[in-house]
C-alpha positions as CSV (number, residue, x, y, z in Angstrom):
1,X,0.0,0.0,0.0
2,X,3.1,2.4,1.0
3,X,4.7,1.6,-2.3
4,X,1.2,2.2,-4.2
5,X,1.1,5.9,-2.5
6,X,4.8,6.3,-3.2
7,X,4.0,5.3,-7.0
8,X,0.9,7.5,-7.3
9,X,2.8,11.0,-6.0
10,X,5.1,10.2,-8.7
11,X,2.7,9.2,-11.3
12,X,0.1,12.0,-10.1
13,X,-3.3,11.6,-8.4
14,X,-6.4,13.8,-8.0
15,X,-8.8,14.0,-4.7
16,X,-12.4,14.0,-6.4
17,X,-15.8,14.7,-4.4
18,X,-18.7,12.5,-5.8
19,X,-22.2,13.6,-5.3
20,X,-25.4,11.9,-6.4
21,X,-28.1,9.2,-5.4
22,X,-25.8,6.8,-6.4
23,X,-22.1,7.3,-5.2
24,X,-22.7,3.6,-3.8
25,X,-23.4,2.0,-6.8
26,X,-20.1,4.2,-8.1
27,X,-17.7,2.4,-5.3
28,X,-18.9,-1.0,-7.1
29,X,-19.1,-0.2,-10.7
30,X,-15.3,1.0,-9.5
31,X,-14.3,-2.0,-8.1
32,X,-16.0,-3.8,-11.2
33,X,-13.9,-2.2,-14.0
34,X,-10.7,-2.2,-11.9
35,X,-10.8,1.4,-10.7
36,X,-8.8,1.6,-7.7
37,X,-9.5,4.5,-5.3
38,X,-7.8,4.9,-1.9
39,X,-9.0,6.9,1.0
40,X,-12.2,7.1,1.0
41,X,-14.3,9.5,3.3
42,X,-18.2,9.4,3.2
43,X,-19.1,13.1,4.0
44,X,-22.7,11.9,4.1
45,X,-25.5,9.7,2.4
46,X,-25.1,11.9,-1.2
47,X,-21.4,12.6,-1.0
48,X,-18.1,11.2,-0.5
49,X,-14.1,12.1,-1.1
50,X,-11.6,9.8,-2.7
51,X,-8.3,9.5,-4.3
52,X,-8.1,8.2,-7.4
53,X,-4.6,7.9,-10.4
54,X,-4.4,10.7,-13.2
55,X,-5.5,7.5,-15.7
56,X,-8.5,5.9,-13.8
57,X,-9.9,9.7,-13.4
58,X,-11.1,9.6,-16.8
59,X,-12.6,5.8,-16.6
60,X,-14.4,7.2,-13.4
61,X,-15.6,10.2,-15.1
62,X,-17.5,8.1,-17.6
63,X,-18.7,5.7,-15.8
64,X,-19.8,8.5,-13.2
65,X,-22.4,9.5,-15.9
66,X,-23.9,6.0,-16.2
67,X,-24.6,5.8,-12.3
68,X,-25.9,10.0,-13.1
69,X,-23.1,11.1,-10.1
70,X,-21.1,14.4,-10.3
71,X,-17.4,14.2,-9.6
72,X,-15.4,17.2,-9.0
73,X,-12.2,17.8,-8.9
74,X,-10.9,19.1,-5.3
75,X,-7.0,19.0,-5.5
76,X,-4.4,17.7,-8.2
77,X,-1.3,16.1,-6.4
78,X,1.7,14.4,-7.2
79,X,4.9,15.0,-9.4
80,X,3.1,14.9,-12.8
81,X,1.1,18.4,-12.0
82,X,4.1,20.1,-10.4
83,X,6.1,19.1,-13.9
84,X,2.9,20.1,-15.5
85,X,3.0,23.6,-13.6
86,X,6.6,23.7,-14.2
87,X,6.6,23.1,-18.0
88,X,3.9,26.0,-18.6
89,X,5.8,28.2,-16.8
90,X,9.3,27.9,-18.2
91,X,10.6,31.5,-17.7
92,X,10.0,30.9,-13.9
93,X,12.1,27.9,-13.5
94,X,14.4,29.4,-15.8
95,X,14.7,32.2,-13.5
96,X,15.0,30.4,-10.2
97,X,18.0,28.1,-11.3
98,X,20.0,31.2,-12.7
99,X,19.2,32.7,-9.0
100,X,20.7,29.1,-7.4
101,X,23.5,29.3,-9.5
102,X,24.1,32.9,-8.9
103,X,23.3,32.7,-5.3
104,X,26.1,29.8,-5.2
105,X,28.4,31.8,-7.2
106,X,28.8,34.7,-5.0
107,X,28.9,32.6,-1.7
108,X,32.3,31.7,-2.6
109,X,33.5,34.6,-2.5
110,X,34.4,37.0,0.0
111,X,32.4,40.0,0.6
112,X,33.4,41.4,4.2
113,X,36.4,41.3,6.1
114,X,36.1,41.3,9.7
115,X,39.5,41.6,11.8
116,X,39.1,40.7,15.6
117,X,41.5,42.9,17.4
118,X,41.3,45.1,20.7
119,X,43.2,48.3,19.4
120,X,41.7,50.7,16.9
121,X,44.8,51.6,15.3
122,X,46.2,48.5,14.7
123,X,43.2,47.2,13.4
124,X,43.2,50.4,10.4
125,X,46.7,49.1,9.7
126,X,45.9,45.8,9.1
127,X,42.7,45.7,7.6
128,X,45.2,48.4,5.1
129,X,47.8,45.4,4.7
130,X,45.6,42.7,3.7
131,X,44.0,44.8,0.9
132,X,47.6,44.6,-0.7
133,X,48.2,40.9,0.7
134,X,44.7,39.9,-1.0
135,X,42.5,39.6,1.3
136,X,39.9,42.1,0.8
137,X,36.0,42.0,-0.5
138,X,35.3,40.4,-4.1
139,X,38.0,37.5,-4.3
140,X,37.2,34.1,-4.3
141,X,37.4,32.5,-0.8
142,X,39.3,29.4,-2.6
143,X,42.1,31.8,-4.1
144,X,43.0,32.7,-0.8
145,X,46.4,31.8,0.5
146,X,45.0,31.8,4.2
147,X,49.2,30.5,5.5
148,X,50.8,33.6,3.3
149,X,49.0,35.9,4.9
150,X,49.3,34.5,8.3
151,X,52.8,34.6,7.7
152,X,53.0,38.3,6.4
153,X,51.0,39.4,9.7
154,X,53.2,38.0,12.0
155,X,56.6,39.1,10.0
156,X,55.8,42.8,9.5
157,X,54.0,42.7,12.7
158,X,56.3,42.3,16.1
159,X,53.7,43.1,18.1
160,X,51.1,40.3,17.8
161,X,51.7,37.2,19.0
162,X,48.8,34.9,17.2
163,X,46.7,35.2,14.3
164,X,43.7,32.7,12.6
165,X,41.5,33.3,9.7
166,X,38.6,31.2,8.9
167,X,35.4,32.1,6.7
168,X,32.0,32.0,7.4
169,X,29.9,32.5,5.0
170,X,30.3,35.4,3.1
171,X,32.6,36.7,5.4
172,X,36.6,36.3,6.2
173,X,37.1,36.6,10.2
174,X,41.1,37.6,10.9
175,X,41.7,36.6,14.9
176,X,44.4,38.6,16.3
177,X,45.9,38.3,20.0
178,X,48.6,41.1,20.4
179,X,51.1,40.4,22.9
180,X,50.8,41.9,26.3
181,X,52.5,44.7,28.3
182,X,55.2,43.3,30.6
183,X,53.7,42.1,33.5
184,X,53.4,44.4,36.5
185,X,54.9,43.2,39.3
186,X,51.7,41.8,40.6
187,X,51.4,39.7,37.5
188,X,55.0,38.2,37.8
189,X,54.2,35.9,40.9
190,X,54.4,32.3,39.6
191,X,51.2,30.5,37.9
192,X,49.4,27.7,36.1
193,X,46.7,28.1,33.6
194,X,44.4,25.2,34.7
195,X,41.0,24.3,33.5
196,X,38.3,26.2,34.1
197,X,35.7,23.4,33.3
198,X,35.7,19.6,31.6
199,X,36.6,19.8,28.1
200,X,38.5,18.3,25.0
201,X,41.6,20.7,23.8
202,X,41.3,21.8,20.7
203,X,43.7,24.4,20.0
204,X,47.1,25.5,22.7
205,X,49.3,28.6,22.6
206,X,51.7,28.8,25.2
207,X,52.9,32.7,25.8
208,X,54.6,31.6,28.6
209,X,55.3,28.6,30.7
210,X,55.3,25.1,29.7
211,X,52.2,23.4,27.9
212,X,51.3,20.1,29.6
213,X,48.4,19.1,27.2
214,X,48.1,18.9,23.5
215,X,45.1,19.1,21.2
216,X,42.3,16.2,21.7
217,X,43.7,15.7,25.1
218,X,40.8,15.8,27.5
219,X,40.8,17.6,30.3
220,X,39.0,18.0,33.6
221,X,37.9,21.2,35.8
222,X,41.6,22.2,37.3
223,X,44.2,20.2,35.5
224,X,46.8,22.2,34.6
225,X,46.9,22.8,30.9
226,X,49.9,25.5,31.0
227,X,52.5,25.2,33.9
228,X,54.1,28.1,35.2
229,X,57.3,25.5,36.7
230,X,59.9,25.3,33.9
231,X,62.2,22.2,34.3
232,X,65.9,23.9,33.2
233,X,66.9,20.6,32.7
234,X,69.0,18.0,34.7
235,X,70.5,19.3,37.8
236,X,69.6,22.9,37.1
237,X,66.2,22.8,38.8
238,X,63.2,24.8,37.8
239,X,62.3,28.4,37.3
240,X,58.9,29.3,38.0
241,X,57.1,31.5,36.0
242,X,53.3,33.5,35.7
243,X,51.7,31.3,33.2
244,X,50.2,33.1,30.0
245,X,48.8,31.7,26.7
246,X,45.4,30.5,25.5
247,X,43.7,27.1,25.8
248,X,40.4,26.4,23.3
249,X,39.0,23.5,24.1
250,X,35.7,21.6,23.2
251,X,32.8,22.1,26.0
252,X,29.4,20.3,26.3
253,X,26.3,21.8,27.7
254,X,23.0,20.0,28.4
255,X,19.6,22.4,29.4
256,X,15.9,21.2,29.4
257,X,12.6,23.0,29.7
258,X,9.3,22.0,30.7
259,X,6.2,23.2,28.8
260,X,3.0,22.1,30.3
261,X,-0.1,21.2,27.7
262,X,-1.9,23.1,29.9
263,X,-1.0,27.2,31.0
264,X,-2.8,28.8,33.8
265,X,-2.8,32.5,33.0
266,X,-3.6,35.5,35.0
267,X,-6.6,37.2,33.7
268,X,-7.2,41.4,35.6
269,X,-10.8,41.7,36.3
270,X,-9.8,45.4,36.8
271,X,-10.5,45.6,40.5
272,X,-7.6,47.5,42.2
273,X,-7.1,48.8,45.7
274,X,-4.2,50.6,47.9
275,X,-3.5,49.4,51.1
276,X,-1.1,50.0,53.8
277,X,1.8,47.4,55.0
278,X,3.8,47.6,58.4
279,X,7.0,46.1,58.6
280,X,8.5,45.6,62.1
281,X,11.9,43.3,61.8
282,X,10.6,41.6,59.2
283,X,7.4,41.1,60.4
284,X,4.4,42.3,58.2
285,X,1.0,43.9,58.8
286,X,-1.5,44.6,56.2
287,X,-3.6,47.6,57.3
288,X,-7.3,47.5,55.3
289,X,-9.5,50.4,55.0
290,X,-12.7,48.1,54.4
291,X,-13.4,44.2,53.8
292,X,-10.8,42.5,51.8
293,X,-13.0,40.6,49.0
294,X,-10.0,39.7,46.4
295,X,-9.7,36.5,46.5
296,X,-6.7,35.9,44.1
297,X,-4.7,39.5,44.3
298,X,-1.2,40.4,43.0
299,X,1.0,42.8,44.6
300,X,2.6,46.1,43.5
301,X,5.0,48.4,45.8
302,X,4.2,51.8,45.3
303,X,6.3,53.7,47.9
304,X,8.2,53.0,51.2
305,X,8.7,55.3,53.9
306,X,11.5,54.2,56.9
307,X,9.6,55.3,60.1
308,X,12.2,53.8,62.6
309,X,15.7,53.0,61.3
310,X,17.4,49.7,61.9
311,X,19.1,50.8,65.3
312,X,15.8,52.2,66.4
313,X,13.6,48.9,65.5
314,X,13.8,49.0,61.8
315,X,10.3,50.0,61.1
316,X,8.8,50.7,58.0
317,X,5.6,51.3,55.8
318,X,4.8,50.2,52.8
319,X,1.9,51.9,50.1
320,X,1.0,48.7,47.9
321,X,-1.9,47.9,45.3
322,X,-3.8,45.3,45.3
323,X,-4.7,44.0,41.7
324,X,-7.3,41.2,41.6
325,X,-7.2,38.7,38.8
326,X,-8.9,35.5,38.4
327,X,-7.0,32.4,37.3
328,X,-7.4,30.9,33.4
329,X,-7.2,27.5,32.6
330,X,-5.7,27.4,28.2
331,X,-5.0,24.4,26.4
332,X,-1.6,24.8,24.7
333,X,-2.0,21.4,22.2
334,X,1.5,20.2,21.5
335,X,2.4,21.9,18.9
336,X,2.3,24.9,20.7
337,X,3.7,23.9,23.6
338,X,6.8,22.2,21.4
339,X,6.7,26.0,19.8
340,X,7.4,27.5,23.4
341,X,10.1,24.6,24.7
342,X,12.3,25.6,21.3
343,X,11.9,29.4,21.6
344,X,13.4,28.7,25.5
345,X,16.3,26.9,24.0
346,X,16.6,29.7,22.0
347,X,17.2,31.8,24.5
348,X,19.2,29.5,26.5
349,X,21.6,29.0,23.1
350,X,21.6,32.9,22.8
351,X,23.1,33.1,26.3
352,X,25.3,30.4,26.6
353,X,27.2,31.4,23.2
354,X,28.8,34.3,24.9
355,X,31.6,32.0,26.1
356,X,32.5,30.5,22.9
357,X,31.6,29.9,19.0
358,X,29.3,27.0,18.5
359,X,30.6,23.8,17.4
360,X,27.1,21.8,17.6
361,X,23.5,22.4,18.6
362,X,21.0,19.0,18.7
363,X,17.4,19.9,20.3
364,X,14.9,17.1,21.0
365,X,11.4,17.2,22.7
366,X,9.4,14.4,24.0
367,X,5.9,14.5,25.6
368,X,5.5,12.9,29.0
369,X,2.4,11.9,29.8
370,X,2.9,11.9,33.3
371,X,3.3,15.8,34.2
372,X,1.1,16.4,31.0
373,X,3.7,18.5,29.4
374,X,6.5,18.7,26.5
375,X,10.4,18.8,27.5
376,X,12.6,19.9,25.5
377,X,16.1,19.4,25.7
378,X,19.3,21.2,24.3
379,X,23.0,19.7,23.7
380,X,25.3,22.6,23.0
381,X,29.0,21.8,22.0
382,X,30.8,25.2,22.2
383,X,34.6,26.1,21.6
384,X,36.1,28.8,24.2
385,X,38.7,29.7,26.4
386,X,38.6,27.2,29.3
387,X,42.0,28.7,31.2
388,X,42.0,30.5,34.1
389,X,44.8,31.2,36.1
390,X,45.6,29.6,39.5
391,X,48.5,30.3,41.7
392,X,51.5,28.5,42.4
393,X,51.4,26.8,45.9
C-alpha cells in the first residue's frame, strides 16, 4: 500500500468529491472495471471524497455518468502536476536556477572582512595590509592563500603574537591576539593556567610557561593545561614562571525546559485597591481600609517610607496595590507547547554562546504523559577559552 502511495505522488493523483443518489453504486461499478481508489471519506449519504490515479480519473468520469453522479475535482497532487505547472511556466524555473547558481556563485567569494583585534589603530593598519596581501572583498574565498598571509602578519607585525583566519559565509574573520605589556609586578608571581571546566583541547598557545596538554587531550575542571614551573633541565632545577597563553577547548552543555499542555494565566478583572503594609523586623502587617474581598490578588509596591531606622527597630511602611485577577485555565496542544520549549532553548543557546563559538546544537522534545507537558532538551558543544589562572602553591 506504501509503495502504491509512493507510486501515485510520482505518477500523479487527483482528490475527487462525488455527489449523487448513487455514489454507492459508483464504489462497485469502480471496483468492477478495476478502478482503484484509496482513501475514501463518506461526507454523508449523497457525497463522498476519494483519491483516485491521473488515468483511472477519466474511466471514473465516464462511468460517473452512467450511475448519473457528479465528480469534482478538489486538488491535483503528485509530481506529474508540479512538472505540468513547471513546463507552462518555463521562464519561472528558468529564473529560479540562474538565481541558485548565482546565489552559489557569489557565496564563494568573499564580501566582508572582519579583523578581531582590541586596538583601533592597529586594526586600520591591518585591515590596510591585507587589501595589498589579498584579502579584501570580491576574491574568491578558494584563491586565498590563508598561510601567506598569516605569515606576512606575523613578520611585518612584532607586536602580535597569534593570528587565525577562517570564513563563514560570506565573510573572512582575521583573529588577532597582540602580545601583552610586561607584566606588572603583581602579574610576575608564579602561575598555572588550569581548567576552568571539563573539556577536549582543541587548540594551545603557550605565551609563557610550559604546555602540559596537547590538542584532543581531554581535560578536567583544574588540570593544569599551562604550567608556570619550567624544568631547566638535569640538575639545574626549575624556574617558576606566571603562566600566560590560550587554551580552546571543546565544551558540552546539556539544558531542558518543561512546557506544560496546559497554562494557567492570570486574567485582571480590573478591581484594584491601595493598602497600607507595616513592617517591624521583618514582620508584616497589612492595614485594610474596608473588607478584603480579592480572592486571588497580585501585589505592587508603590512607595516606602523608613519610620524607625534599623538601630531604632527597623520600622517601615509600605503603600502597595492590590490587583485582583482570576486564574485561566488554556489548552496549549502540542504543537504549541513544542513551539514555546524551542523558543526557551533559543534563549538559553543565545546566552550560553557568549563563552565560545558553537561547534554543535541538537534539540529534541518528547511528551511525557505523566506531568502532561512537552520537555525539550538542548545539547550545546561550544569552543572557548577554558583557562583560568591559578597560583602556584
Amino acid at each position: 500500500m506504501i509503495f502504491f502511495k509512493l507510486w501515485n505522488c510520482f505518477g500523479g493523483y487527483v482528490i475527487i468529491k462525488a455527489k449523487g443518489e448513487y455514489v454507492e453504486r459508483l464504489l462497485n461499478q469502480a471496483s468492477v472495471n478495476n478502478i482503484f481508489l484509496w482513501d475514501i471519506k463518506k461526507i454523508s449519504e449523497l457525497e463522498l471524497e476519494a483519491k483516485v490515479d491521473v488515468k483511472s480519473y477519466f474511466k471514473l468520469v465516464k462511468l460517473s455518468k452512467k450511475v448519473k453522479c457528479k465528480i469534482i475535482v478538489v486538488k491535483k497532487a503528485g509530481l506529474y502536476f508540479l512538472l505540468s505547472n513547471l513546463k507552462k511556466r518555463k521562464i519561472f524555473v528558468l529564473g529560479i536556477a540562474i538565481f541558485i547558481l548565482l546565489m552559489y556563485a557569489l557565496s564563494s567569494f568573499i564580501w566582508v572582512v572582519q579583523v578581531n583585534v582590541n586596538n583601533d589603530e592597529l586594526k586600520q593598519k591591518i585591515e590596510k595590509d591585507l587589501q595589498e596581501w589579498g584579502l579584501k572583498p570580491g576574491i574568491n574565498k578558494y584563491y586565498i592563500d590563508k598561510k601567506y598571509v598569516i605569515d606576512k602578519i606575523l613578520l611585518n607585525y612584532n607586536n602580535i603574537s597569534w593570528v587565525e583566519i577562517y570564513f563563514k559565509g560570506t565573510r573572512a574573520i582575521v583573529e588577532i591576539v597582540p602580545k601583552g605589556p610586561a607584566p606588572s609586578l603583581k602579574e610576575k608571581n608564579p602561575c598555572n593556567i588550569v581548567a576552568s571546566k571539563d573539556g577536549v583541547v582543541e587548540e594551545i598557545l603557550a605565551l609563557n610557561g610550559e604546555a602540559k596538554v596537547k590538542p584532543h587531550d581531554f581535560v578536567r575542571k583544574g588540570d593544569v593545561l599551562i604550567s608556570g614551573n619550567i624544568n631547566l633541565g638535569e640538575g639545574k632545577g626549575a624556574l617558576q614562571v606566571p603562566a600566560e597563553g590560550i587554551v580552546k577547548a571543546r565544551v558540552w552543555y546539556e539544558r531542558s525546559i518543561k512546557v506544560p499542555l496546559i497554562k494557567v494565566r492570570k486574567e485582571y478583572t480590573g478591581r484594584e485597591r491601595k493598602i497600607l503594609r507595616l513592617q517591624v523586623k521583618g514582620n508584616e502587617m497589612y492595614i485594610y481600609f474596608s473588607n478584603m474581598e480579592f480572592k486571588k490578588y497580585e501585589e505592587t509596591l508603590l512607595k516606602r517610607i523608613t519610620l524607625l531606622p534599623e538601630a531604632f527597630g527597623n520600622v517601615k511602611c509600605d503603600l502597595v496595590l492590590i490587583k485582583e485577577y482570576d486564574e485561566k485555565k488554556e489548552f496549549l496542544g502540542v504543537e504549541q507547547a513544542k513551539k514555546e520549549a524551542k523558543e526557551g532553548l533559543e534563549k538559553e543557546i543565545e546566552e550560553l554562546s557568549k563563552a565560545g563559538e558553537i561547534a554543535r546544537n541538537n534539540m529534541e522534545f518528547f511528551l511525557d504523559n505523566d506531568s502532561n507537558a512537552v520537555i525539550g532538551i538542548l545539547n550545546l558543544e561550544l569552543i572557548e577559552d577554558i583557562g583560568q589562572k591559578e597560583a602556584i602553591k
